[in-house]
Backbone as CSV, one residue per row, in Angstrom:
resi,resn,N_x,N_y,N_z,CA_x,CA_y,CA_z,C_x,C_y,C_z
1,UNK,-34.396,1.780,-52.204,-33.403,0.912,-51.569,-32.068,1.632,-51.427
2,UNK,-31.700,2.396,-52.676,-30.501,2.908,-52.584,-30.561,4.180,-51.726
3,UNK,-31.236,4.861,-51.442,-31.950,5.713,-50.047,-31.318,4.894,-48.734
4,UNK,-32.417,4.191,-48.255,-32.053,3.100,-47.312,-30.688,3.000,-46.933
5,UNK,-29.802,2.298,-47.873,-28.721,1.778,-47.779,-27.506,3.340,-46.862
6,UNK,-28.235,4.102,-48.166,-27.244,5.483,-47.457,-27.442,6.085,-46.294
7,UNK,-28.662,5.795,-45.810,-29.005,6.274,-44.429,-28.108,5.708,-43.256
8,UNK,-28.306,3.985,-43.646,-27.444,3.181,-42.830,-25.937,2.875,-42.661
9,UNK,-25.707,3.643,-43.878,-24.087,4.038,-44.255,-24.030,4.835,-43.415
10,UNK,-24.749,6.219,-43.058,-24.513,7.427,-42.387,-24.272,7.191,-41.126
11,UNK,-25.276,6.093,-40.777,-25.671,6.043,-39.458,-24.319,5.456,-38.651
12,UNK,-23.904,4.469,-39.595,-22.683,3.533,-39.069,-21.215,4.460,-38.879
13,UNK,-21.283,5.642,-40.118,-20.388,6.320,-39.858,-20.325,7.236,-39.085
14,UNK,-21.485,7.694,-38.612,-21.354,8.971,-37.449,-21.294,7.809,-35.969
15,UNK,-21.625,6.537,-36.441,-20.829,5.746,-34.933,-20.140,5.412,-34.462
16,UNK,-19.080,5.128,-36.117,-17.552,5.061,-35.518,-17.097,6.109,-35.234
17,UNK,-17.280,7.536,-35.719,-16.858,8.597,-35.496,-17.013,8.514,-33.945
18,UNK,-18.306,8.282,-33.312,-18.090,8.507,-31.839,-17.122,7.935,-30.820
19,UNK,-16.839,6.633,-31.504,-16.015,5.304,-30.884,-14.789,5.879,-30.754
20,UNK,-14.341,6.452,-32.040,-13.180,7.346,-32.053,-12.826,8.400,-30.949
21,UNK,-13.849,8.913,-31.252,-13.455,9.909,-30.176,-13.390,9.911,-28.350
22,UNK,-14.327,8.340,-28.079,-13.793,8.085,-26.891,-12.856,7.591,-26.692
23,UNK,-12.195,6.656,-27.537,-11.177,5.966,-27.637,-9.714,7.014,-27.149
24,UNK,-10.108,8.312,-28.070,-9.200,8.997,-28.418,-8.770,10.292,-27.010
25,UNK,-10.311,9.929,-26.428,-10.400,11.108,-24.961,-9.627,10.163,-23.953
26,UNK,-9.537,8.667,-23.929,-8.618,7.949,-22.865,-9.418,7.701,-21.664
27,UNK,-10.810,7.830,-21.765,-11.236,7.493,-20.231,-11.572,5.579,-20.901
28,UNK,-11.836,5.213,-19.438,-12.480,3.886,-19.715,-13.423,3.454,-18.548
29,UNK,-14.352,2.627,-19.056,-15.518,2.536,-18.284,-15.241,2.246,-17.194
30,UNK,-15.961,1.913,-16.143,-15.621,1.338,-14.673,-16.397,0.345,-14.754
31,UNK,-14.702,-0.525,-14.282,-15.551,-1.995,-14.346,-16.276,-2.430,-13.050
32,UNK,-17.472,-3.350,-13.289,-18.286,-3.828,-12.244,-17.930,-4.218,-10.880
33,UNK,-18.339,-3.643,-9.486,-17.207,-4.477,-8.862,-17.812,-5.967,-8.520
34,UNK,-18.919,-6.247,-9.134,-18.884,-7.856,-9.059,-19.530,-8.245,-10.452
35,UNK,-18.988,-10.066,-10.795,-19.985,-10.214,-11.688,-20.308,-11.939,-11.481
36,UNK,-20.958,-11.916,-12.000,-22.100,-13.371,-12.132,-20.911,-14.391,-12.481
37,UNK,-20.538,-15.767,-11.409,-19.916,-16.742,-11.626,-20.772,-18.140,-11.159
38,UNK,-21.105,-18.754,-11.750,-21.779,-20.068,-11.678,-22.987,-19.775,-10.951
39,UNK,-24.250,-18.906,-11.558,-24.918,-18.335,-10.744,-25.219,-17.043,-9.352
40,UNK,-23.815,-17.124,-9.139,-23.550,-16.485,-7.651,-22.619,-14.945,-8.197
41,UNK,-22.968,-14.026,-7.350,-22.073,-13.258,-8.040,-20.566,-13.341,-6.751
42,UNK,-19.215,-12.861,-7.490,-18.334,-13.338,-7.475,-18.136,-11.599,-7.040
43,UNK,-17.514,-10.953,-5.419,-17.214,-9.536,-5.135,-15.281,-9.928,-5.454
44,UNK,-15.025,-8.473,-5.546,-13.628,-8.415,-5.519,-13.169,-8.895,-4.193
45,UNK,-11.788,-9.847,-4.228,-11.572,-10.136,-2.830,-10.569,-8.925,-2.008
46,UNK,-10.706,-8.825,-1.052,-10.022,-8.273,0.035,-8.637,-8.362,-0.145
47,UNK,-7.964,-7.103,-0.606,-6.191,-7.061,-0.902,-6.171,-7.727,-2.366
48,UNK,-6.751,-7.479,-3.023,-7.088,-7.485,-4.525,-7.023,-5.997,-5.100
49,UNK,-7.391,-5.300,-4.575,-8.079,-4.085,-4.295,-6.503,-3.393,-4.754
50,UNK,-5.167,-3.832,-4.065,-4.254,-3.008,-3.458,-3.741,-3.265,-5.405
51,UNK,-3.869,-4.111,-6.020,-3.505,-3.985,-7.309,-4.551,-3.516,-8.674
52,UNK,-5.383,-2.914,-8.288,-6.037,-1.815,-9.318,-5.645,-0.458,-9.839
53,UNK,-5.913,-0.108,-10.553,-5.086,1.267,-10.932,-5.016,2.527,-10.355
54,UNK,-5.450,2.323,-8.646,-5.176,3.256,-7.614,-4.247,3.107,-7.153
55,UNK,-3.278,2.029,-7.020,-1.926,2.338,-6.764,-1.017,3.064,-7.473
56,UNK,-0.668,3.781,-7.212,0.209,4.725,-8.004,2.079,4.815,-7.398
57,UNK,2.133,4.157,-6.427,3.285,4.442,-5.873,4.043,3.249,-6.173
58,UNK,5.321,4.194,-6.966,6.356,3.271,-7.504,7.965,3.558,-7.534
59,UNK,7.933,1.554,-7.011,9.835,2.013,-6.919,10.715,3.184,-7.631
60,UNK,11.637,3.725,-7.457,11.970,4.839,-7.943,11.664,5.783,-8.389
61,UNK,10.551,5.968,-8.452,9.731,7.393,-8.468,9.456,7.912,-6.918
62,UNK,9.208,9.364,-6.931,8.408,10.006,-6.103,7.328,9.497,-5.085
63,UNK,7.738,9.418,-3.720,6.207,8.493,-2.647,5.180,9.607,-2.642
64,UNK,3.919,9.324,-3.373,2.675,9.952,-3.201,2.606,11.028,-1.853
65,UNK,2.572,12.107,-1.516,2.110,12.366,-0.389,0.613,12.086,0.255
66,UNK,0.917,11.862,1.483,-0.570,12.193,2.003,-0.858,12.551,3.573
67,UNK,-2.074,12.710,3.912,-2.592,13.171,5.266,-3.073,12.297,5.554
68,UNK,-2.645,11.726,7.082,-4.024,10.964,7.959,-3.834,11.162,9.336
69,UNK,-4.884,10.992,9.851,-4.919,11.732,11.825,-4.171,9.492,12.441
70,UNK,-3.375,10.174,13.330,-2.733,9.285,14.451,-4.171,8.891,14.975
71,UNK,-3.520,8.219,16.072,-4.660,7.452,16.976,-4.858,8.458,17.871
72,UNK,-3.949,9.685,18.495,-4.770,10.311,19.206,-5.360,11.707,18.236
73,UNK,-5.447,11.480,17.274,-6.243,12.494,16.655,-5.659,13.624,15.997
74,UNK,-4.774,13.258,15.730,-3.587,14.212,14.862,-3.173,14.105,13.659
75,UNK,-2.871,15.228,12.786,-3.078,15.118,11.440,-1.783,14.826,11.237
76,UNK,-0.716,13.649,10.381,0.335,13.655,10.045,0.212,13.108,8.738
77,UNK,1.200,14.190,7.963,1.476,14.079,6.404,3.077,13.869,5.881
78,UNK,2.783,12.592,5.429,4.163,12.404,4.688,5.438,13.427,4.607
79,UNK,4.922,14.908,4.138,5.725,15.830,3.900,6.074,16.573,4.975
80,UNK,5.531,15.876,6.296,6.419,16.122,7.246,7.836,16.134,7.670
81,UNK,7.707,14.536,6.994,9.166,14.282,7.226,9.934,14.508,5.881
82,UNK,9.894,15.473,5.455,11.172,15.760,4.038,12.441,15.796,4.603
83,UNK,12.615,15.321,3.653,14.632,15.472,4.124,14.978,14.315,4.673
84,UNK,14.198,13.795,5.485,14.302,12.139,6.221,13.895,11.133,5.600
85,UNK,14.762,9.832,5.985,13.995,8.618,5.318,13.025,8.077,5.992
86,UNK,12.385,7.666,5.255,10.892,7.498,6.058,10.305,5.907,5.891
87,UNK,10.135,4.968,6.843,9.215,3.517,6.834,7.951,3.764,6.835
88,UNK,7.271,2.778,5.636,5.923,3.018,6.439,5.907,2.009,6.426
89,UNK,4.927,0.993,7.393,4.652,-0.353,7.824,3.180,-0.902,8.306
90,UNK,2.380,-1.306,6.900,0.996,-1.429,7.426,0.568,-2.728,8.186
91,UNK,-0.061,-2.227,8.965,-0.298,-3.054,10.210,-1.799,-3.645,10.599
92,UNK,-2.292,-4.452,11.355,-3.371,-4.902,11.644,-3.442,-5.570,12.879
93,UNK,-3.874,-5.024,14.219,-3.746,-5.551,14.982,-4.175,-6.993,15.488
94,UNK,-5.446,-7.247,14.543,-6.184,-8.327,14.329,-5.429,-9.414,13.172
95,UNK,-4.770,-9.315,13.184,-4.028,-10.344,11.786,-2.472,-11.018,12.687
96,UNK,-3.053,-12.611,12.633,-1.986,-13.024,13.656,-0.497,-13.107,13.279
97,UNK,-0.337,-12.739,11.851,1.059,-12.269,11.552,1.844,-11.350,12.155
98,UNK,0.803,-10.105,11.850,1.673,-8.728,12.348,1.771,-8.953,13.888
99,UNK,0.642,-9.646,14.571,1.086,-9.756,16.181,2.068,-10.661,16.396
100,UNK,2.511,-10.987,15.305,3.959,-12.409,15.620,5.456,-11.157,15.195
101,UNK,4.581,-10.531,14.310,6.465,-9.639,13.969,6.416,-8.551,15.629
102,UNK,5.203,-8.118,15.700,5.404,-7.609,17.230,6.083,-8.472,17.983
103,UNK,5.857,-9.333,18.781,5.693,-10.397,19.955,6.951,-10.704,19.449
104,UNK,7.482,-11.077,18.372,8.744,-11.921,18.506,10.003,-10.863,18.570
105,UNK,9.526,-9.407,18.366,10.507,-8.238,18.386,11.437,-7.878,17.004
106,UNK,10.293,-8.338,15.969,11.249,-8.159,14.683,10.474,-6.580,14.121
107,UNK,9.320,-6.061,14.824,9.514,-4.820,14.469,10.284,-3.998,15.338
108,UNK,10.412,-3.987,16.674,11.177,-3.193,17.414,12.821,-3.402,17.017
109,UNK,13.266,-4.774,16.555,14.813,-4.552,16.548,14.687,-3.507,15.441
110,UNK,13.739,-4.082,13.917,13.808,-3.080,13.038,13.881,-1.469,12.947
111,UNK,13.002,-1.270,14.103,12.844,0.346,14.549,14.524,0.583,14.727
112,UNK,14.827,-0.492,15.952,16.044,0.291,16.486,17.602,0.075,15.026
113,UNK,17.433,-1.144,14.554,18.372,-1.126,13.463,18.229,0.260,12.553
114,UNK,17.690,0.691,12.006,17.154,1.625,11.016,17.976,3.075,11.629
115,UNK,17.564,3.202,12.986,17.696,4.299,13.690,19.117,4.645,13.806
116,UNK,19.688,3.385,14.092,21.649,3.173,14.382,21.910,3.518,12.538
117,UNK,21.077,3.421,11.898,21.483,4.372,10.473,21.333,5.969,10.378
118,UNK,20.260,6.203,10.342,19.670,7.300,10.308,19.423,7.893,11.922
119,UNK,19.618,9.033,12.776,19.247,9.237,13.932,17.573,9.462,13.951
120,UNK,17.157,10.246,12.737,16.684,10.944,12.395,15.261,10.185,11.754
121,UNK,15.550,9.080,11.822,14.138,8.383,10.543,13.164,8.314,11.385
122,UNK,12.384,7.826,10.099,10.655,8.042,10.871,9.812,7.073,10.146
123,UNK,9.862,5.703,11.022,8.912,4.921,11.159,7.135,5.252,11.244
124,UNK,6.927,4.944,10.809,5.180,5.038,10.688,4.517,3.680,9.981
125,UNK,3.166,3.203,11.024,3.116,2.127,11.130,1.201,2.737,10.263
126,UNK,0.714,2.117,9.514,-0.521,2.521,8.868,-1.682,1.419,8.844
127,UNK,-2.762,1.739,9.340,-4.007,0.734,9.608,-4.734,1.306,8.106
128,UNK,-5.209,0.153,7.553,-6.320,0.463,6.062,-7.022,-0.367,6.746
129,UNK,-6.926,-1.474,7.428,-8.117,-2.742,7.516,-10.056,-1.983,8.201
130,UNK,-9.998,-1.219,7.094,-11.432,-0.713,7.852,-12.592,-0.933,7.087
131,UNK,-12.335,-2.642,6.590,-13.606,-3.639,6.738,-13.957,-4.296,8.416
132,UNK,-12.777,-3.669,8.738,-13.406,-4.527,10.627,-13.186,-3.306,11.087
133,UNK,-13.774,-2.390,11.629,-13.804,-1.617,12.682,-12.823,-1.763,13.603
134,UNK,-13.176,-2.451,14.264,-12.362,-3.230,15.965,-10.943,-3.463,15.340
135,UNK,-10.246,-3.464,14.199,-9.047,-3.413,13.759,-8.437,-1.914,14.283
136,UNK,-9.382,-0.933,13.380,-8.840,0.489,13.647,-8.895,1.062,15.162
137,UNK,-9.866,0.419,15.600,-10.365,1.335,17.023,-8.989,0.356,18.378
138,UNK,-9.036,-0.996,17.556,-7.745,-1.509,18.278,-6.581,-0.602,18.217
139,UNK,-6.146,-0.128,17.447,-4.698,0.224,17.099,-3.852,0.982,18.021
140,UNK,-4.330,2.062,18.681,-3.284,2.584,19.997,-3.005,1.453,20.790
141,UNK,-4.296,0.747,21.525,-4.209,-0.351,22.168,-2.830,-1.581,22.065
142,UNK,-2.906,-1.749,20.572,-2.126,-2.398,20.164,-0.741,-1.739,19.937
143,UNK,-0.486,-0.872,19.779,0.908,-0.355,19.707,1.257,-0.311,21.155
144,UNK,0.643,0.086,22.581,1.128,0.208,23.755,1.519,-1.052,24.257
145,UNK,0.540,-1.828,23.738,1.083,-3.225,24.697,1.955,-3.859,24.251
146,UNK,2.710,-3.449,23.004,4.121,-4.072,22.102,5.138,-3.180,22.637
147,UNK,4.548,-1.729,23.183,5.510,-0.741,23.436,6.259,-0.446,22.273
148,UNK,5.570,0.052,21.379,6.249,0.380,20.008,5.415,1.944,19.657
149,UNK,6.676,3.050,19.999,5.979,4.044,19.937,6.700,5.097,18.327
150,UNK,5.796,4.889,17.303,5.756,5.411,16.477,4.558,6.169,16.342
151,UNK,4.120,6.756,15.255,3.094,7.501,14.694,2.129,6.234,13.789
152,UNK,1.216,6.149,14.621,0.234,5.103,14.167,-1.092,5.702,13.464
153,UNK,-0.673,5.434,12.214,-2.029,6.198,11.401,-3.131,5.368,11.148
154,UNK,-4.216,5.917,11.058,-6.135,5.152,10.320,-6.121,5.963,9.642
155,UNK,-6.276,4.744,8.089,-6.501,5.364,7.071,-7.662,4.497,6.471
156,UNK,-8.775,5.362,7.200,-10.090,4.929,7.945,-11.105,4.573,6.322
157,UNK,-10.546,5.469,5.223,-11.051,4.767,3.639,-10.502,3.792,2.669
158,UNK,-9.258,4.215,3.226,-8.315,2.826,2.350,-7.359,3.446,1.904
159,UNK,-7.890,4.902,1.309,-7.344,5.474,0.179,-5.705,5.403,0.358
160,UNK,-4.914,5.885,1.148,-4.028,5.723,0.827,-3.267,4.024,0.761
161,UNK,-3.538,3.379,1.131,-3.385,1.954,1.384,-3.501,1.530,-0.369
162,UNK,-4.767,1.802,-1.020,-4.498,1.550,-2.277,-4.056,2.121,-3.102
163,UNK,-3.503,3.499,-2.591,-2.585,4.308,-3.112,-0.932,3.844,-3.645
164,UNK,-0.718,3.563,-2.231,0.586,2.605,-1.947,0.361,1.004,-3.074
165,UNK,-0.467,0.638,-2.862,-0.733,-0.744,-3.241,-0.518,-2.074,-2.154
166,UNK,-0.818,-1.624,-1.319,-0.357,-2.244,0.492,-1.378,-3.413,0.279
167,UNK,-0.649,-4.431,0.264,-1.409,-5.947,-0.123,-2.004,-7.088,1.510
168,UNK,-0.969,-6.835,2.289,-0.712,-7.384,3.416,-0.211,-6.585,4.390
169,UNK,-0.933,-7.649,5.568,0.056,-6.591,7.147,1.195,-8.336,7.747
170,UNK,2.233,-7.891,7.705,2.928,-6.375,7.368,3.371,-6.134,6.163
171,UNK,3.292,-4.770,5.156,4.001,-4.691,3.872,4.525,-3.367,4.252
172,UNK,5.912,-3.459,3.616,6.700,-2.312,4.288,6.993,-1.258,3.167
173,UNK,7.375,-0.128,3.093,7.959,0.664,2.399,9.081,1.676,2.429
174,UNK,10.397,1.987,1.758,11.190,2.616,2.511,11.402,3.805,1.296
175,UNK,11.523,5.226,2.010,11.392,6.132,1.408,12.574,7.251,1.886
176,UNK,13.356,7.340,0.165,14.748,7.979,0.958,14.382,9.447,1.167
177,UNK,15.926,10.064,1.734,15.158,11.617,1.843,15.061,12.623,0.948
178,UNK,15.373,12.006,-0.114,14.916,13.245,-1.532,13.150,12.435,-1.945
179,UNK,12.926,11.755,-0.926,11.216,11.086,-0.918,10.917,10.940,-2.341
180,UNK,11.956,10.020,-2.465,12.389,8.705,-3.456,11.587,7.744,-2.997
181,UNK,10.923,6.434,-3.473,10.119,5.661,-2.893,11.569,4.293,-3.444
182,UNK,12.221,3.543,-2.370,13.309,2.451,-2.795,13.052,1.218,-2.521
183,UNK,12.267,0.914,-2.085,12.156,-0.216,-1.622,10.492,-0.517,-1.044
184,UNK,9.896,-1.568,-1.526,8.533,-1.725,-0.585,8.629,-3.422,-0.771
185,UNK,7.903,-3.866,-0.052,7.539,-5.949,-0.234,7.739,-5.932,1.156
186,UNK,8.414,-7.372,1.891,8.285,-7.737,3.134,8.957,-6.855,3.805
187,UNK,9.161,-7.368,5.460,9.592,-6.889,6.223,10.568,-7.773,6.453
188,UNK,10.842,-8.203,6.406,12.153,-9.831,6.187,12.020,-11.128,5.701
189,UNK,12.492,-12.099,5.566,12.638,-13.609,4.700,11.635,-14.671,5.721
190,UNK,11.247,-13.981,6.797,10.866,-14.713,7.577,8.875,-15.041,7.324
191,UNK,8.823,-15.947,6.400,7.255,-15.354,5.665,7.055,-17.700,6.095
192,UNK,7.729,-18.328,6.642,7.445,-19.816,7.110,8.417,-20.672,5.527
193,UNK,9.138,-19.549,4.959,9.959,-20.182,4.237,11.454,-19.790,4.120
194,UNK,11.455,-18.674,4.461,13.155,-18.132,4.850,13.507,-18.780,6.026
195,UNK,14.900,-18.169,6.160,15.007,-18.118,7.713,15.397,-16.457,8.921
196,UNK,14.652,-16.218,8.165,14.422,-14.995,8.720,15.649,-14.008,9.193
197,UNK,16.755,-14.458,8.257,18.028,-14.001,9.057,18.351,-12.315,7.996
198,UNK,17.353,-12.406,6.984,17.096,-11.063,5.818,16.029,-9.986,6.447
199,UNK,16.694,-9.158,7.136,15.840,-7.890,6.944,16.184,-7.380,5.887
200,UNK,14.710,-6.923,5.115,15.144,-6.416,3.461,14.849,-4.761,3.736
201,UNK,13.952,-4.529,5.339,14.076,-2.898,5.386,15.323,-2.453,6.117
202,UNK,15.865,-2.995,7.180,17.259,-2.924,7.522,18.337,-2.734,6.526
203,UNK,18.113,-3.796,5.489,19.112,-3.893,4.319,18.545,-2.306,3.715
204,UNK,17.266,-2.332,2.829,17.370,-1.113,2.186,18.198,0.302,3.112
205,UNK,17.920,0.695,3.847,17.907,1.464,4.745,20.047,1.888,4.981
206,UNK,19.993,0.551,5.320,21.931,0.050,5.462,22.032,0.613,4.154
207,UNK,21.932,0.554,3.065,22.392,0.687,1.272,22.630,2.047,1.579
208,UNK,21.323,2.779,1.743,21.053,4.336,1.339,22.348,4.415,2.091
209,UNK,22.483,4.468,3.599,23.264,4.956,4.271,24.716,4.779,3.798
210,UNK,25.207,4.196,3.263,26.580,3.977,2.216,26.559,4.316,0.687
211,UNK,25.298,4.607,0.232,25.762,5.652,-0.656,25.318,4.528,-1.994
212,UNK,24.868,3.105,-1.487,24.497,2.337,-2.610,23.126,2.018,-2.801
213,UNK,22.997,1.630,-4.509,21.589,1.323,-4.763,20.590,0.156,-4.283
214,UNK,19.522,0.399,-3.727,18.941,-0.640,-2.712,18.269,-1.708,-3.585
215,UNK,18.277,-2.497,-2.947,18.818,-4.140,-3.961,18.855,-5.283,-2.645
216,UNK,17.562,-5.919,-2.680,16.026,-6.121,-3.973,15.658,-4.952,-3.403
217,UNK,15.168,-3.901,-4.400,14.114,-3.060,-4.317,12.854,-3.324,-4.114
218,UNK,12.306,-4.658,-4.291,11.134,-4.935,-4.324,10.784,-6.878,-3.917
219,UNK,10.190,-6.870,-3.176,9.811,-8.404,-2.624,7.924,-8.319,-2.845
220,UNK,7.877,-9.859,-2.253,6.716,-10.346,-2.291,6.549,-10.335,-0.700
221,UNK,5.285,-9.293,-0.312,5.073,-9.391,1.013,4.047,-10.306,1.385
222,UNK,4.449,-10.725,2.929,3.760,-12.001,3.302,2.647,-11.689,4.669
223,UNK,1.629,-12.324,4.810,0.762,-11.906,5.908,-0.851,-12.154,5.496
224,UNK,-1.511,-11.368,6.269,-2.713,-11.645,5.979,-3.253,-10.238,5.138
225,UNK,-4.584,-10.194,4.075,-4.448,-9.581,3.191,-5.030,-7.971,4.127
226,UNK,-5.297,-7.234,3.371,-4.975,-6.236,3.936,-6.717,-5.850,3.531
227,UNK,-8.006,-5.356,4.896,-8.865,-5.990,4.940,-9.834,-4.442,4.693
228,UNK,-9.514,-4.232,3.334,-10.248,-3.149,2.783,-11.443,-2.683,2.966
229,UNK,-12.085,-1.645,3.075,-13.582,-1.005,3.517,-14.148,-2.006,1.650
230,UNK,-15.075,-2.241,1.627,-15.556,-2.602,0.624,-16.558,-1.687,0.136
């Protein structure tokens, strides 16, 4: 018996020893992406996604760089524009929000407000929604007939979208030119409860340009969710 007992002593201790040492290496399992709710299984929802621990991009830190090809097939990377402040503004041509900030001209005044700051900035408007196809393959389409000519990226895996943590179209981000990340959330107050008289990327944008700290740095963006490859 007293055999026995020590075996199972051993056994228990060379298992915490192992526990330890994963504990101690810092990885952690990957959780399921679905699980069993009242019979049915229950998938992650769509712009859920944008708050998992692939977002990495954060107020006052450093904006992630990255690469993605335009609509006509061109590679543009963040670190293009160094030295400049930079918008990015994810979009969905299929989401009847972002076709209301088009149509009603609250992204074009924005373009042009921003610009009467900076001569120099660089708007960029970013598609992730590539759970619908016909979103991405829309997107030149959709920028010509608003006549809104920026650099329109497909970011045809998501990846950078959940990089950013891009929840909704439209969710904006403003990035100064030491590519400082200052500001990300809406695109103004106008979400069916403001009165839309707050541009908060105009405002960030206005701050930098006087030399002050941008304030709110951070909002709750409004729209439809942002319609991830699953």
């Amino acid at each position: 018996m007293t055999k026995l007992i020590s075996v199972v002593l051993a056994a228990s201790l060379a298992a915490g020893f192992t526990t330890l040492v994963l504990a101690q290496d810092g990885t952690k399992p990957t959780a399921p992406a679905e699980k069993e709710k009242g019979g049915k299984k229950e998938g992650r929802k769509e712009g859920k996604k944008a708050e998992s621990s692939f977002a990495r991009a954060k107020v006052g830190e450093a904006a992630p760089n990255f690469t993605l090809k335009t609509t006509d097939g061109k590679e543009w990377s963040l670190s293009d524009a160094k030295g400049k402040v930079v918008v990015l503004e994810w979009i969905n041509p299929e989401c009847p929000v972002c076709v209301r900030v088009m149509k009603d001209g609250t992204v074009a005044n924005t373009i042009k407000a921003v610009t009467e700051q900076y001569s120099d900035v660089v708007y960029v408007a970013i598609n992730s929604s590539a759970a619908r196809p016909s979103s991405l393959e829309g997107t030149a389409a959709y920028m010509k007939e608003h006549k809104v000519e920026i650099p329109a990226l497909l970011d045809s895996d998501g990846a950078v979208g959940l990089m950013y943590g891009a929840k909704t179209t439209p969710h904006c981000y403003v990035i100064d030119a030491n590519g400082k990340l200052v500001y990300q959330g809406a695109i103004d107050n106008n979400d069916g409860r403001g009165d839309g008289k707050m541009n908060y990327v105009v405002n960030a944008v206005t701050q930098l340009k006087k030399g002050e700290s941008v304030s709110p740095s951070e909002t709750k963006p409004y729209g439809c969710s942002v319609k991830y490859k699953k």
